[in-house]
Backbone as JSON Lines, residues from 0, in Angstrom:
{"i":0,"aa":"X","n":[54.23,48.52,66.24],"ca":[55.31,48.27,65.31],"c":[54.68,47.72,64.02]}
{"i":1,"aa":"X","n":[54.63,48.15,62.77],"ca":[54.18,47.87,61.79],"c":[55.14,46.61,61.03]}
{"i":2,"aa":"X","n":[54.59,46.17,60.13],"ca":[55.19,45.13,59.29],"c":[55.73,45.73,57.89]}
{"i":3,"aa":"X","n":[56.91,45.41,58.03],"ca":[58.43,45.9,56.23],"c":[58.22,44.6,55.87]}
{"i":4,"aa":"X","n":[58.92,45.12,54.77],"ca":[59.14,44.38,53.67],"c":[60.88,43.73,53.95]}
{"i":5,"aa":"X","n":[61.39,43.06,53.37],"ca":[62.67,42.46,53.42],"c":[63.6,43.65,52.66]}
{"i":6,"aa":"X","n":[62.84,44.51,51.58],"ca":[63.47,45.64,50.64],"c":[63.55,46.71,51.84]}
{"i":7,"aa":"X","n":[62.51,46.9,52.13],"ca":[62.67,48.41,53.99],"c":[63.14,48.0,54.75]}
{"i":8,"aa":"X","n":[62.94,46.9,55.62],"ca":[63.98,46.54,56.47],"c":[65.51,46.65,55.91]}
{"i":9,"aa":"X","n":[65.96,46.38,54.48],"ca":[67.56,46.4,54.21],"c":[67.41,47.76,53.9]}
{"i":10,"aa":"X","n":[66.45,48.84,53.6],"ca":[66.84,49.77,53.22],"c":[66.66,50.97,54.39]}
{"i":11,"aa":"X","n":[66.02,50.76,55.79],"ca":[65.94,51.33,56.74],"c":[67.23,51.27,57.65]}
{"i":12,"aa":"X","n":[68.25,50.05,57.92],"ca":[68.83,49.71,58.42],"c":[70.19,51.04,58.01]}
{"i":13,"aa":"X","n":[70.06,50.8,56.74],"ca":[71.2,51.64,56.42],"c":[70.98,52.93,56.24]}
{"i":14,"aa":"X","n":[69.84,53.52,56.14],"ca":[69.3,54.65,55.63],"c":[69.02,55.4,57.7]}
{"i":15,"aa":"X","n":[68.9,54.33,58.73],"ca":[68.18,54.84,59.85],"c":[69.3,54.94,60.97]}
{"i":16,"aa":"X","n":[70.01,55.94,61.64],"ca":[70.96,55.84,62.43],"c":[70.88,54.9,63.37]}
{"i":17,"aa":"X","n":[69.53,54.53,64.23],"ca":[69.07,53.56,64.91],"c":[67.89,52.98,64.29]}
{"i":18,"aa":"X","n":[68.07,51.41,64.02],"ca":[67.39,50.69,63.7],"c":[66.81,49.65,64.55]}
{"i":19,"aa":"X","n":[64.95,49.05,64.64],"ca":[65.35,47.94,65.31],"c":[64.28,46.78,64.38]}
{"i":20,"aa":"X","n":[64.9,45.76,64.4],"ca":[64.11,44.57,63.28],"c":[63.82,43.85,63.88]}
{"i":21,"aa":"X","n":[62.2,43.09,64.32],"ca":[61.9,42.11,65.05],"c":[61.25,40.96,64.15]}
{"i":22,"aa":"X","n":[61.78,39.99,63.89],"ca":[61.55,38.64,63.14],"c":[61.28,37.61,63.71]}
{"i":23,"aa":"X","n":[59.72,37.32,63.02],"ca":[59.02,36.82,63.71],"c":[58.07,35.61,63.23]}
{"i":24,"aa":"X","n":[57.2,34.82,63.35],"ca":[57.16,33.57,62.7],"c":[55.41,33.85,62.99]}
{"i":25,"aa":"X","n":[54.63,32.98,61.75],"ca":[53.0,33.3,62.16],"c":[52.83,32.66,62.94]}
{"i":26,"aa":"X","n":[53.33,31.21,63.55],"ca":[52.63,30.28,64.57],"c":[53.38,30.02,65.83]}
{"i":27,"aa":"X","n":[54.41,31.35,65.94],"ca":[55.33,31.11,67.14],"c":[54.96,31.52,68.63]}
{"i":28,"aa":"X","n":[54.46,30.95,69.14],"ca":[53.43,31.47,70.52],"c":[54.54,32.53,71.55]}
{"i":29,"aa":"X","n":[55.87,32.13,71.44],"ca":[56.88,32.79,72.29],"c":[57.22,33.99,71.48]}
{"i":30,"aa":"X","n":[56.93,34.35,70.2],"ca":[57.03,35.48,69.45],"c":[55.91,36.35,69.37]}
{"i":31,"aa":"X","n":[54.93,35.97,69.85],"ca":[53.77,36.59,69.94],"c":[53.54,37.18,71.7]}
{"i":32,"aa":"X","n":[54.16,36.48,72.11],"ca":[53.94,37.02,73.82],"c":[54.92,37.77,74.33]}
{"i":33,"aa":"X","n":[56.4,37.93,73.51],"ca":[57.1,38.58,73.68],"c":[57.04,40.24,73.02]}
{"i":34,"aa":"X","n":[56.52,40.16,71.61],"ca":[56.06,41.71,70.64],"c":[55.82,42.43,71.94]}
{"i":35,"aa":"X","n":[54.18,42.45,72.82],"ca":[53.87,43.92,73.32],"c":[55.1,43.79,74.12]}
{"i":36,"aa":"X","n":[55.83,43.01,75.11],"ca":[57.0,43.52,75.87],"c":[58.05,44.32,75.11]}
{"i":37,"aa":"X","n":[58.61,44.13,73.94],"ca":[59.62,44.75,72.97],"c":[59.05,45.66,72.94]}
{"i":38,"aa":"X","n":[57.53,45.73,72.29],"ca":[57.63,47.62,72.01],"c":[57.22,48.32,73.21]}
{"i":39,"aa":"X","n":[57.03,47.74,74.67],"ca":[56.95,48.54,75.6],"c":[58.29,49.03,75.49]}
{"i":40,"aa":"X","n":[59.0,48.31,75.41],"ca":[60.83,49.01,75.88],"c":[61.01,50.07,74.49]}
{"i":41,"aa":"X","n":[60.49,50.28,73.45],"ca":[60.85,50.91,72.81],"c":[60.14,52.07,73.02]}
{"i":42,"aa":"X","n":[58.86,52.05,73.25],"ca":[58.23,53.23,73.39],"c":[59.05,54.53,74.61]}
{"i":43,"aa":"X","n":[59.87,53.92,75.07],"ca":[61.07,54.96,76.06],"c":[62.37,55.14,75.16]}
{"i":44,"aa":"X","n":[62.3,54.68,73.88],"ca":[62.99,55.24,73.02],"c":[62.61,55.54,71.26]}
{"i":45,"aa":"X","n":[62.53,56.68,71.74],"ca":[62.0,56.92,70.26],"c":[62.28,57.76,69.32]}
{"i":46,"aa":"X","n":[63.54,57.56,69.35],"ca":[64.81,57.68,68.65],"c":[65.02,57.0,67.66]}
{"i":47,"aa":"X","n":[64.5,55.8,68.23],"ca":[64.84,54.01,66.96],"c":[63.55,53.82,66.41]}
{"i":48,"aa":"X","n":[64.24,53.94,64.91],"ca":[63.05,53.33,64.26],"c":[62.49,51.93,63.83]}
{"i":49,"aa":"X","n":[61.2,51.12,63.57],"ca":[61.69,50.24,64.48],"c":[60.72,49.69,63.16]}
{"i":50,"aa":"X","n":[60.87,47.89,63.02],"ca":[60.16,47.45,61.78],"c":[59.68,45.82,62.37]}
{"i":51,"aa":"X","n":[58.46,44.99,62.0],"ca":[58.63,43.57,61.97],"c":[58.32,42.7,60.8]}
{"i":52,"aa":"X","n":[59.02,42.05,61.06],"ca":[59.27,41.0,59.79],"c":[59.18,39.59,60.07]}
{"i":53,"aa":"X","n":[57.93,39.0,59.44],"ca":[57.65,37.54,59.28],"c":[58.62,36.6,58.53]}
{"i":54,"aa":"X","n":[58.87,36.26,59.23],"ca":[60.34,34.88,58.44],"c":[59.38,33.84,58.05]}
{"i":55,"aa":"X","n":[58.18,33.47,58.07],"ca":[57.73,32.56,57.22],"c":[56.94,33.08,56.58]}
{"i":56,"aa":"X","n":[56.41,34.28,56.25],"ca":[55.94,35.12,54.72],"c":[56.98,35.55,54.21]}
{"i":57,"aa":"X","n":[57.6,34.99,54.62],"ca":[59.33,35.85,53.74],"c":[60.62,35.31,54.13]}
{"i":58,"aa":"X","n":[60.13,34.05,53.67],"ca":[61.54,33.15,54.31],"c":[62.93,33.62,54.13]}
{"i":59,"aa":"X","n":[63.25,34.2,52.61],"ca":[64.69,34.58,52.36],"c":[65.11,35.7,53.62]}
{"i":60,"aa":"X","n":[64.48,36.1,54.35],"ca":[64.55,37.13,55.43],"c":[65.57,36.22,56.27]}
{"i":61,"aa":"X","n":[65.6,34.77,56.3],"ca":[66.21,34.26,57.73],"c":[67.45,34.01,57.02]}
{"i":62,"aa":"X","n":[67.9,33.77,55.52],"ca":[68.65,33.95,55.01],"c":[69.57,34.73,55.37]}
{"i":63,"aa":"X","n":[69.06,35.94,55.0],"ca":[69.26,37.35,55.41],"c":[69.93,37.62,56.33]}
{"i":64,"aa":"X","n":[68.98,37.67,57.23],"ca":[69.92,38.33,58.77],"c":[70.45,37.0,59.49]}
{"i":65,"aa":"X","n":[70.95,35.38,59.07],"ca":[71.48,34.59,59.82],"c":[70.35,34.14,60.84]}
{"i":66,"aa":"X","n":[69.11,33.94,60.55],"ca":[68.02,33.42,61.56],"c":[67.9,32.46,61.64]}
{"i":67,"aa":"X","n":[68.28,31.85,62.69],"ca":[68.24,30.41,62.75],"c":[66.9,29.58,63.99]}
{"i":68,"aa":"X","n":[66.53,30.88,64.78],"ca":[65.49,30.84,65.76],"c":[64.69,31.94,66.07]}
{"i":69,"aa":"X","n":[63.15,31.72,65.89],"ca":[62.42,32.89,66.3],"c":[61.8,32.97,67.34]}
{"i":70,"aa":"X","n":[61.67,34.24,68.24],"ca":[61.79,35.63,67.64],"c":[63.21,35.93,67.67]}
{"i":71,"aa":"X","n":[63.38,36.92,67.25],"ca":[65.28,37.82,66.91],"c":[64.92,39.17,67.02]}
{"i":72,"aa":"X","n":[65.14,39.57,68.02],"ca":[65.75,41.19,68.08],"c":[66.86,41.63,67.56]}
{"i":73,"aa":"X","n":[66.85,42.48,66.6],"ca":[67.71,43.06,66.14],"c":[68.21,44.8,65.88]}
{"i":74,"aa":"X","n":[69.26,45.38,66.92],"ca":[68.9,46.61,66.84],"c":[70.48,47.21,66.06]}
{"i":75,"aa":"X","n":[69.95,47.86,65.09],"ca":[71.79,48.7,64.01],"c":[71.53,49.74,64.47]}
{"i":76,"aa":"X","n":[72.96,50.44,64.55],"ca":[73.68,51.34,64.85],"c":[74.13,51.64,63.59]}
{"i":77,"aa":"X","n":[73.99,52.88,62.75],"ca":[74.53,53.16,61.77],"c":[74.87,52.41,61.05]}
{"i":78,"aa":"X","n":[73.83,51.21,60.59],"ca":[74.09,50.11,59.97],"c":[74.86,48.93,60.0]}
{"i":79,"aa":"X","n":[75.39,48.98,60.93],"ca":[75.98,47.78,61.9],"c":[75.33,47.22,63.18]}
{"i":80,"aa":"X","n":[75.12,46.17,62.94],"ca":[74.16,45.15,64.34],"c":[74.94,45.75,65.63]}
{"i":81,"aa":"X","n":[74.48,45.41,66.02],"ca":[74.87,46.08,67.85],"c":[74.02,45.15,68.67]}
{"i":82,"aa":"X","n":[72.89,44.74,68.6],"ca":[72.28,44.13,69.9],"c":[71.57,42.75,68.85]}
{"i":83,"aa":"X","n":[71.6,41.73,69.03],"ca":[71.05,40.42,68.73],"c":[70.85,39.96,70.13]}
{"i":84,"aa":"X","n":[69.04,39.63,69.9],"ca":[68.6,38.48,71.21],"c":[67.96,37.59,70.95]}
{"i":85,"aa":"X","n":[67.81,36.5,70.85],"ca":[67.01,35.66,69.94],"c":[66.31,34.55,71.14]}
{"i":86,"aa":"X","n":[65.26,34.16,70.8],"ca":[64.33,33.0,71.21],"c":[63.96,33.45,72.52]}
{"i":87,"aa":"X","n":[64.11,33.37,73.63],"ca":[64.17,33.77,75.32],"c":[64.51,35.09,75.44]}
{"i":88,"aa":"X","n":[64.45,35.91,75.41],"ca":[64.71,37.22,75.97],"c":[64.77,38.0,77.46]}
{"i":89,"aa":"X","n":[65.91,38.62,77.5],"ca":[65.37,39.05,79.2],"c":[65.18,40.53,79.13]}
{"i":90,"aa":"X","n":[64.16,41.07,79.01],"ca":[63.4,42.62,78.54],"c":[64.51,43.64,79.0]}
{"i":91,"aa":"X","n":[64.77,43.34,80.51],"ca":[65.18,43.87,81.49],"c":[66.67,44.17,81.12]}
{"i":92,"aa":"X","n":[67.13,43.28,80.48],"ca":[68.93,43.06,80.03],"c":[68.84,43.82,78.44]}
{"i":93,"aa":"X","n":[67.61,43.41,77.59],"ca":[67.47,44.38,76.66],"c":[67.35,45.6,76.36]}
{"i":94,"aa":"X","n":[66.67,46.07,77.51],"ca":[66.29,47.74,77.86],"c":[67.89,48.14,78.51]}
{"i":95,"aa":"X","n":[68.41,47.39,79.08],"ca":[69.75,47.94,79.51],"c":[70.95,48.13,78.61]}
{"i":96,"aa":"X","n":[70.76,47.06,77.72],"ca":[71.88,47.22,76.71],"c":[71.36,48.68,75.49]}
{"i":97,"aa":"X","n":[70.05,48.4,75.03],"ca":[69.94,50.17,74.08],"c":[70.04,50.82,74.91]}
{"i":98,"aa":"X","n":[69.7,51.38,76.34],"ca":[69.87,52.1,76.85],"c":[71.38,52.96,76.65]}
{"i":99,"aa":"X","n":[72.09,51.45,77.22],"ca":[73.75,51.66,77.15],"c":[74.17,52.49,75.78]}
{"i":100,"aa":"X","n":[73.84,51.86,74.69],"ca":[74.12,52.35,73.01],"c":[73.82,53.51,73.57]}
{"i":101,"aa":"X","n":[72.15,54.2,73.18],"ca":[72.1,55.59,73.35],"c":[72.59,56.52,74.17]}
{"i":102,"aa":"X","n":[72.89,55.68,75.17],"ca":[73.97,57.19,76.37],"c":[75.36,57.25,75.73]}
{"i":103,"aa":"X","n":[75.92,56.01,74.8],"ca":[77.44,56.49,74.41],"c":[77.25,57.13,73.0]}
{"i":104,"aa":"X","n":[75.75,57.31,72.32],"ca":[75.45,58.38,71.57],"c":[75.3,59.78,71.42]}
{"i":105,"aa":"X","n":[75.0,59.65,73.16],"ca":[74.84,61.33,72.85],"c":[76.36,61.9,73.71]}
């Protein structure tokens, strides 16, 4: 998963039928051990395009999307949020919920 800008992330979101934004902090040890699990679950969908974003190289970012704790999964649906998971994650409940989205997509 490569690193956007705060301008691509707002302009992917709306521009990408499925979006997913992972915001993330440089010294957050639970944001760093969680990344390879997220993009394992994405790599079975690759459909969503997918971006990460440092909230402390780019603080107005937490502004932004309402961040109040990192990490934040964030996945849009035609430019509307659909899945927020923030701090603790359960992979397992995450992979089930896009799952869910994309089967009432096609």
């Amino acid at each position: 998963m490569e690193d956007v800008t705060l301008e691509e992330a707002k302009r992917n979101l709306i521009h990408e039928s499925l979006y997913f934004l992972y915001l993330y902090g440089t010294n957050c040890s639970v944001c760093h051990a969680l990344l390879p699990q997220v993009e394992e679950v994405l790599k079975d969908f690759t459909q969503i395009k997918s971006g990460k974003l440092n909230v402390h190289e780019i603080p107005e970012a937490a502004g932004e999307f309402s961040v109040f704790t990192i990490p934040v999964l964030l996945l849009y649906v035609e430019g509307k949020e659909s899945i927020r998971e923030a701090r603790f994650v359960n992979i397992e409940s995450f992979r089930s919920s896009i799952n869910r989205i994309i089967t009432m997509m096609t």
